[in-house]
C-alpha positions in Angstrom: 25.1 -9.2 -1.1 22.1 -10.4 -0.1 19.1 -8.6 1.4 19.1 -9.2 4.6 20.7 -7.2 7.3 24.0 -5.5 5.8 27.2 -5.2 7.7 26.2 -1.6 8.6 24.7 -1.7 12.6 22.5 0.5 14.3 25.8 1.9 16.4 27.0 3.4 12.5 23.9 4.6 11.3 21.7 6.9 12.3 18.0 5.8 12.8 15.5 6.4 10.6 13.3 9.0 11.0 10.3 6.9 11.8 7.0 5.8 9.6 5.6 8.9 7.6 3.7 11.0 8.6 5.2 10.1 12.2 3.1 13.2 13.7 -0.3 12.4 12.3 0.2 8.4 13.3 1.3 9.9 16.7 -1.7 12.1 16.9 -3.6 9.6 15.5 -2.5 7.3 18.7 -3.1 9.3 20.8 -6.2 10.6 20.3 -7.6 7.4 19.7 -7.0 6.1 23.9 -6.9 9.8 25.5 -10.6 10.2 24.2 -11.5 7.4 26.1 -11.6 9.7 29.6 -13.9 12.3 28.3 -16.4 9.4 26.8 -16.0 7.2 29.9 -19.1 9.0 31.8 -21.0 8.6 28.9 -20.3 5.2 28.1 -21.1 3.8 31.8 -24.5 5.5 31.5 -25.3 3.5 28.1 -25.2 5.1 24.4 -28.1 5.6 21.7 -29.6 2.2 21.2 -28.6 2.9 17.6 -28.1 -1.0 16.8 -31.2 -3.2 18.2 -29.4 -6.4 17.9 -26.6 -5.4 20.4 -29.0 -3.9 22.7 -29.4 -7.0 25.3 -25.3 -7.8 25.6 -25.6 -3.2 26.1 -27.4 -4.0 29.0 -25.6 -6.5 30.3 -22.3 -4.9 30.5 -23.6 -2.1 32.1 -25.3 -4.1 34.9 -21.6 -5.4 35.1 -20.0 -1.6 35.3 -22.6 -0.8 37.9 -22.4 -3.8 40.1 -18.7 -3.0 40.0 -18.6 0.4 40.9 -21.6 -0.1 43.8 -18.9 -2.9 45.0 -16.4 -0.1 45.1 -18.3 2.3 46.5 -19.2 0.0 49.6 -15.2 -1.3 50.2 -13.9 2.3 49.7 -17.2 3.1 52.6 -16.0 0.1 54.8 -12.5 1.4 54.9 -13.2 4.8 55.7 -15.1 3.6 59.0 -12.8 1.4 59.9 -15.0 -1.8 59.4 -13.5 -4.0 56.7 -13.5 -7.7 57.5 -10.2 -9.1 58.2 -8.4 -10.6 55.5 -10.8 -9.1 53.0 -10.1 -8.5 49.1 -9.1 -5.1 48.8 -11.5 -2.8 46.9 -11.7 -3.3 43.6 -10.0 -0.5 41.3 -12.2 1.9 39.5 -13.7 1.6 35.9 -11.4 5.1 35.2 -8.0 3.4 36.9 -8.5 0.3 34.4 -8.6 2.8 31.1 -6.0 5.1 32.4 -3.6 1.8 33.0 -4.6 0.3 29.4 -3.8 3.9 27.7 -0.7 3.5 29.3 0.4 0.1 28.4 -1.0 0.9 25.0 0.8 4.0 24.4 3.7 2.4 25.6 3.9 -0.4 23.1 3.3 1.8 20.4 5.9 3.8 21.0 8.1 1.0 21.4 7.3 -0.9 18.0 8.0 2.6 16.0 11.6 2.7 17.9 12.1 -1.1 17.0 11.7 -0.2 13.8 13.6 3.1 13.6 16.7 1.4 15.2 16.6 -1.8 13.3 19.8 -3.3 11.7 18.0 -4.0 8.0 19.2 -2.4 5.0 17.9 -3.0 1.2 21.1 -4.5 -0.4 20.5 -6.6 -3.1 22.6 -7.3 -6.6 20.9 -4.1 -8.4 20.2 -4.5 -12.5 21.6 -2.5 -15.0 20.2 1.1 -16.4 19.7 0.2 -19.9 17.4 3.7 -20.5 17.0 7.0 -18.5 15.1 10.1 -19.9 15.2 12.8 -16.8 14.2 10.9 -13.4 13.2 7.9 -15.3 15.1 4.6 -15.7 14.3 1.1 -17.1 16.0 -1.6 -15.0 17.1 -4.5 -17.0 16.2 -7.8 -14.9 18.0 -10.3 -17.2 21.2 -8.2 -16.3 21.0 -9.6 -12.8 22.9 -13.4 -12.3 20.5 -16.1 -10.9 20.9 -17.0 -7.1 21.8 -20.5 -8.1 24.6 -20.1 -10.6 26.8 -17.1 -12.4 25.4 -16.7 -15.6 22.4 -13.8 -16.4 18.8 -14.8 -14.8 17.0 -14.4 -18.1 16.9 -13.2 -21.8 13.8 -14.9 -22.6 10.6 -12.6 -23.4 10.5 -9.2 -22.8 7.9 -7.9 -20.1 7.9 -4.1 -19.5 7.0 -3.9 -15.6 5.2 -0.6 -14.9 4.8 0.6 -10.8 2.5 2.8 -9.7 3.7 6.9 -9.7 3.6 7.2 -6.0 5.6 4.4 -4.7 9.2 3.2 -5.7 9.4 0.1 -8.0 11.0 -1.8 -5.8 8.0 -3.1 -4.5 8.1 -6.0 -7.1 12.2 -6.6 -6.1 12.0 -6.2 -2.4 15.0 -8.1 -1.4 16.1 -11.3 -3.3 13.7 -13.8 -1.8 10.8 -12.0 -2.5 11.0 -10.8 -5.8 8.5 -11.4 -8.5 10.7 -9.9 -11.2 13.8 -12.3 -9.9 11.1 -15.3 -10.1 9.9 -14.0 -13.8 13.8 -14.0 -14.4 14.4 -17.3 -13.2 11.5 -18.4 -15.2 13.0 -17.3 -18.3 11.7 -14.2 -19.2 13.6 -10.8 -19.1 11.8 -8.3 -17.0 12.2 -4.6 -17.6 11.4 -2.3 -14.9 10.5 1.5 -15.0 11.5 3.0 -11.8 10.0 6.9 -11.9 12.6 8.3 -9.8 11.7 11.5 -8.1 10.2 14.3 -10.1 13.3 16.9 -11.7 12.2 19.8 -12.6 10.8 18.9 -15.6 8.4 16.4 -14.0 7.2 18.6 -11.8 4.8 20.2 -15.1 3.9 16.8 -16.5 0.6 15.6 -17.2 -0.5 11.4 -17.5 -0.1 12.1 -21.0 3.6 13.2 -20.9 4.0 10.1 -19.0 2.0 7.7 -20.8 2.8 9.3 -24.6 5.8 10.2 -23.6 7.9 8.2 -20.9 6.7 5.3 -21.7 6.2 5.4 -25.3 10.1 6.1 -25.1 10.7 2.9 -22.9 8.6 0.8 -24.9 10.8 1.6 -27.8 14.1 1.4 -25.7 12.7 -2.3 -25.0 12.1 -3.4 -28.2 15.5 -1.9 -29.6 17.3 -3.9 -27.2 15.4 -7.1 -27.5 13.6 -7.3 -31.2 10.4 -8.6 -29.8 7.3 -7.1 -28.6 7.4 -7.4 -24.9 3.8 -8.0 -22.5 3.0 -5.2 -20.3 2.7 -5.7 -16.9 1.3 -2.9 -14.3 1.0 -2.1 -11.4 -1.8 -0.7 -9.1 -2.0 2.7 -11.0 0.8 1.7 -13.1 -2.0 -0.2 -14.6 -4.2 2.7 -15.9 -0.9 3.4 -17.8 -0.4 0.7 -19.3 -3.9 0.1 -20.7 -3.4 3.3 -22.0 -0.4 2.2 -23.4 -1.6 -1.0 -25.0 -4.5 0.9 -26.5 -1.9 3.3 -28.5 0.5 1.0 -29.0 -1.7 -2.4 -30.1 1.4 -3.9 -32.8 4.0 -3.5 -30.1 2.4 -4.9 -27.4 2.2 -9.0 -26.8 0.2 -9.2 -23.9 -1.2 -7.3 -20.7 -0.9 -8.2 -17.3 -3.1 -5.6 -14.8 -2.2 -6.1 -10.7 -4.7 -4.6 -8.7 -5.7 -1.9 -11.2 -8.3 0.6 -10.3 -10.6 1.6 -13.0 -14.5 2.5 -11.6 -13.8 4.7 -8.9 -17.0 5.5 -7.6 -17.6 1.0 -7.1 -17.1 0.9 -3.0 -15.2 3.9 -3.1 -14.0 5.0 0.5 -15.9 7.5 2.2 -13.0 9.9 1.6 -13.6 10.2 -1.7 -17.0 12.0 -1.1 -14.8 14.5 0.2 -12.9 15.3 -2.6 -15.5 17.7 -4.7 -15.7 20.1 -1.6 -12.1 20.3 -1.0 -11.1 20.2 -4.9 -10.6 24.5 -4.9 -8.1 24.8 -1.9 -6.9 21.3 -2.5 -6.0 22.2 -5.8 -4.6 25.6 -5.3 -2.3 24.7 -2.4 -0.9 21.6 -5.1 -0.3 24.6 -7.5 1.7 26.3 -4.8 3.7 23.4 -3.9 4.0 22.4 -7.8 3.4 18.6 -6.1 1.2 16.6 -4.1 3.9 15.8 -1.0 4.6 12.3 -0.1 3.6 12.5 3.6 0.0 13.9 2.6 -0.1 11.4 0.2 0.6 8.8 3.1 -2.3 10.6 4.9 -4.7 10.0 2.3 -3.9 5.9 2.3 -3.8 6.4 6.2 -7.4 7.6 6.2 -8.7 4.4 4.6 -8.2 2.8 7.5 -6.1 4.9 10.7 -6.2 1.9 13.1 -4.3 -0.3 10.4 -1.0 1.7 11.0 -1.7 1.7 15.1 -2.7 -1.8 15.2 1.0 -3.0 13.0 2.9 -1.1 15.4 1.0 -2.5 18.7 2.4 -6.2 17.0 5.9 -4.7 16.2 5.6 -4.0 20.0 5.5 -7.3 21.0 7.6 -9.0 18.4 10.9 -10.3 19.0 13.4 -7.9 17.3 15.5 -10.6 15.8 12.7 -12.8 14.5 13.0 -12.9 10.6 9.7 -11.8 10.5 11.0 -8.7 11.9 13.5 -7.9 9.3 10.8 -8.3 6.6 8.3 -5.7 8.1 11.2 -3.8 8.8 11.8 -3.6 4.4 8.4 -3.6 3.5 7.9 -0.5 5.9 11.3 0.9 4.4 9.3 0.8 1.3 6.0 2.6 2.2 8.3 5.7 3.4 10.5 5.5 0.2 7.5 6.9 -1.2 7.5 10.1 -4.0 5.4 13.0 -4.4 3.2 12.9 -7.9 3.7 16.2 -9.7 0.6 18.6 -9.5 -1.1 18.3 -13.1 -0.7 14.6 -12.3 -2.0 14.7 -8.9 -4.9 16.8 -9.8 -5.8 13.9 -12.8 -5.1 11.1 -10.5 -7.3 12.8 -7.4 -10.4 15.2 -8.9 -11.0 13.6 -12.5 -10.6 9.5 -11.2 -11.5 9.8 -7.6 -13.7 12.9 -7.9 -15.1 12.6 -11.4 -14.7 8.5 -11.8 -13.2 9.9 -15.8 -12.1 6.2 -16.5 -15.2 5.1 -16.2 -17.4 7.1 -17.4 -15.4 7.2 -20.9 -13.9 10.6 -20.1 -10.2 10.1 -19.3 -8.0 10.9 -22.1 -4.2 10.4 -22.8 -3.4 13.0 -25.5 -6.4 13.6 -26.7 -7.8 10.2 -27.0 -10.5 8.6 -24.9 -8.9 5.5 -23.0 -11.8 2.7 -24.0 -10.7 -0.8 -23.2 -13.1 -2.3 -25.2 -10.0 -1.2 -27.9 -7.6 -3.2 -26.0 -8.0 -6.4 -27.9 -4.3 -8.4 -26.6 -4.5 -11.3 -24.0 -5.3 -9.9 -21.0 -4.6 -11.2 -17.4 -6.4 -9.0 -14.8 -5.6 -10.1 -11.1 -7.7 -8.9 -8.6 -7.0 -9.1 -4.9 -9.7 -10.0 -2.6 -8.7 -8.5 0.5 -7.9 -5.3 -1.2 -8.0 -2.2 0.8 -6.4 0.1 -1.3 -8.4 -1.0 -4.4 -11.9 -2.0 -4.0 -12.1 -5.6 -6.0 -15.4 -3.9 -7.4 -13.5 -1.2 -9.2 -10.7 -3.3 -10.5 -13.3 -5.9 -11.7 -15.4 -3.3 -14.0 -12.2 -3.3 -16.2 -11.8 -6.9 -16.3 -15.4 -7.0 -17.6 -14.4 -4.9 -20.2 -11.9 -5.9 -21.6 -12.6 -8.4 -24.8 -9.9 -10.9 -23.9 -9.4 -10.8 -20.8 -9.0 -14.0 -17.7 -9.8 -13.1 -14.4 -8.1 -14.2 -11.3 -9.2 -13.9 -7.7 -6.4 -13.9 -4.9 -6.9 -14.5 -1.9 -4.7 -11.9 -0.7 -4.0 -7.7 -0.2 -2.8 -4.4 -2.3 0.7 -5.2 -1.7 0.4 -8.6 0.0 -0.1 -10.1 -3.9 3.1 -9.1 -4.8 5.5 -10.0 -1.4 4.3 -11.6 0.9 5.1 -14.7 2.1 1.5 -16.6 0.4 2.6 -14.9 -3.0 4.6 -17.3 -4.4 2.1 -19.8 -4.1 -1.6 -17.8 -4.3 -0.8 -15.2 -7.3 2.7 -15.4 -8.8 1.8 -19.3 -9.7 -1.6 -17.8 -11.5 0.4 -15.1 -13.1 3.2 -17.8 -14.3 0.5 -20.3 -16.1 -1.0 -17.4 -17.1 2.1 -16.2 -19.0 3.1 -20.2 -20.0 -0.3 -20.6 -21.8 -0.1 -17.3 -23.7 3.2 -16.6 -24.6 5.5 -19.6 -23.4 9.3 -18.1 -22.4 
């Protein structure tokens, strides 16, 4: 099947339950246009002249608000005595009528784009690879198992690239529906992707540390890889996926051909969001309520990417709002936001690494972040690197993923012009990074 909308319709499935966390984006809404009545008064009479340079277009607009509410103070006067002209405009509606209309229609479209969305037709249905490994929630996905669009025969069985996603979001990023796929592209290409999807944490998941995963999870796929193929496969990673896989590459130099690093953080304290100053102060009751849980849930999780930047959730549901709900373009926000709420929750000695000893502590790069037992240095990480950096990056500042690059000792950097997760699906991917990433791989270990 292809990935497009499946023969399922809204009338035989239920809808889904809306973008996560539906009540903080709601909130979030909400409080955003509603605060606009209590600041009005104080807004009309001019603000802290905190920014010289806007001070002259200040006081322009409020001559405007004033010569508008004097006008309607003098209609609504003329009315009241009886001594409007005839065919006069009518009195001009109030600065407070205006805002109380726009919160409305604002309010209104919101609402509206999150119900498109929950009742759209789209459902993820593509030809799914085969499970070539499992060890508890984790499974490698073998990519050459999967036959090529254009014929019937496998898509690839060329060399081996162990694909590594992030811990908090599904793999699938990199195989979103069969058009826009890097891993079906690397396939087509000739070599054999294999991807680890984490799966959501069992039981035994719930107690493990990076080094369980790194020494352990992956160490095991590694070896599951080259079993199956006889030859040392590159390393590809992910976002936070790549921290693994540098830590992998260091431990594992002989089996490793070559290192490919998406969007990987590494100096955490280079343009860090303001919320990470936060995260010293709230590391005791933070920490203990992880404990209680045994994870960090995916909705706070959401929360945490939500604050770097509320109005970007409002603003993409004001344009799904508008949008024509059979437009294509529809049907791919419609999978790509299917994706952000397919997230997991990281398991709490994980999430306490991932959140107080990189965000708070910056342990990366400092030299302090160590997967059993040893420091994770990438001066030691002597393969062919490609690091590839996104320049519009919200989620990871270009600054912090660009400290690794300049350490590492063979390493090619590569600018895209492009986001976090627009590098990897959107519709300027193909052309803008997956083209860098293919020479790339062509001139250091030809397929």
């Amino acid at each position: 099947m292809t990935a497009g909308a499946d023969s399922s319709t809204d009338s035989t499935r239920a809808p889904r339950p809306g973008p996560r966390p539906l009540p903080l984006y709601l909130g979030a809404a909400a409080t955003t246009w509603l605060s606009s009545y209590a600041s009005s008064v104080a807004w009309k009479n001019g603000s802290l002249d905190w920014k010289p340079g806007l001070s002259e277009t200040a006081a322009t607009l409020k001559a405007q608000f004033d010569a508008l509410e004097a006008a309607r103070a003098a209609a609504a006067s003329a009315n009241s005595t009886g001594t409007t002209a005839a065919g006069a405009d009518p009195p001009p509606g109030s600065f407070e009528t205006a805002m109380e209309l726009e919160v409305r229609r604002r309010l209104d479209l919101f609402l509206s784009g999150i119900e498109r969305y929950r009742h759209h037709p789209y459902r993820r249905a593509v030809a799914e690879p085969a499970v070539c490994w499992k060890d508890g929630s984790t499974v490698l996905l073998d990519y050459g198992s999967v036959p090529d669009a254009r014929d019937t025969g496998p898509a690839g069985g060329g060399i081996p690239i162990l694909v590594v996603p992030s811990l908090v979001n599904r793999g699938y990023i990199l195989d979103l529906t069969e058009q826009r796929s890097l891993l079906r592209d690397l396939a087509r290409r000739g070599y054999r992707p294999f991807l680890v999807e984490w799966g959501f944490p069992g039981e035994a998941e719930r107690r493990f540390t990076l080094t369980d995963y790194v020494a352990g999870r992956l160490e095991a796929a590694l070896e599951a890889v080259l079993a199956i193929t006889g030859t040392r496969p590159a390393l590809m990673g992910y976002c936070m996926g790549g921290l693994l896989t540098l830590a992998l590459a260091q431990r594992r130099p002989r089996d490793v051909a070559a290192l490919m690093l998406l969007a990987t953080p590494f100096d955490f304290a280079a343009d860090a969001p303001p919320i990470a100053a936060s995260l010293p102060v709230s590391e005791p009751w933070l920490s203990a309520t992880i404990d209680t849980l045994g994870w960090l849930p995916t909705d706070w999780i959401q929360a945490l990417f939500f604050a770097l930047d509320p109005l970007l959730v409002i603003n993409k549901f004001l344009r799904v709002g508008r949008a024509d709900p059979a437009a294509a373009e529809m049907a791919d926000f419609v999978a790509l936001e299917d994706w952000l709420n397919d997230g997991v929750p990281l398991a709490a000695p994980v999430a306490r690494e991932a959140l107080f000893d990189w965000y708070g502590r910056n342990t990366p790069a400092i030299g302090d972040w160590r997967i059993a037992g040893r420091t994770v240095i990438p001066e030691q990480v002597t393969v062919p690197t490609l690091a590839m950096i996104p320049a519009r990056d919200r989620i990871v500042p270009p600054a912090s993923a660009r400290a690794l690059a300049d350490r590492l000792p063979n390493a090619t950097r590569a600018d895209v012009a492009l986001g976090h997760i627009g590098m990897v699906v959107s519709a300027g991917a193909p052309k803008r990074a997956w083209t860098t990433l293919h020479t790339w791989l062509e001139e250091t270990i030809p397929a």
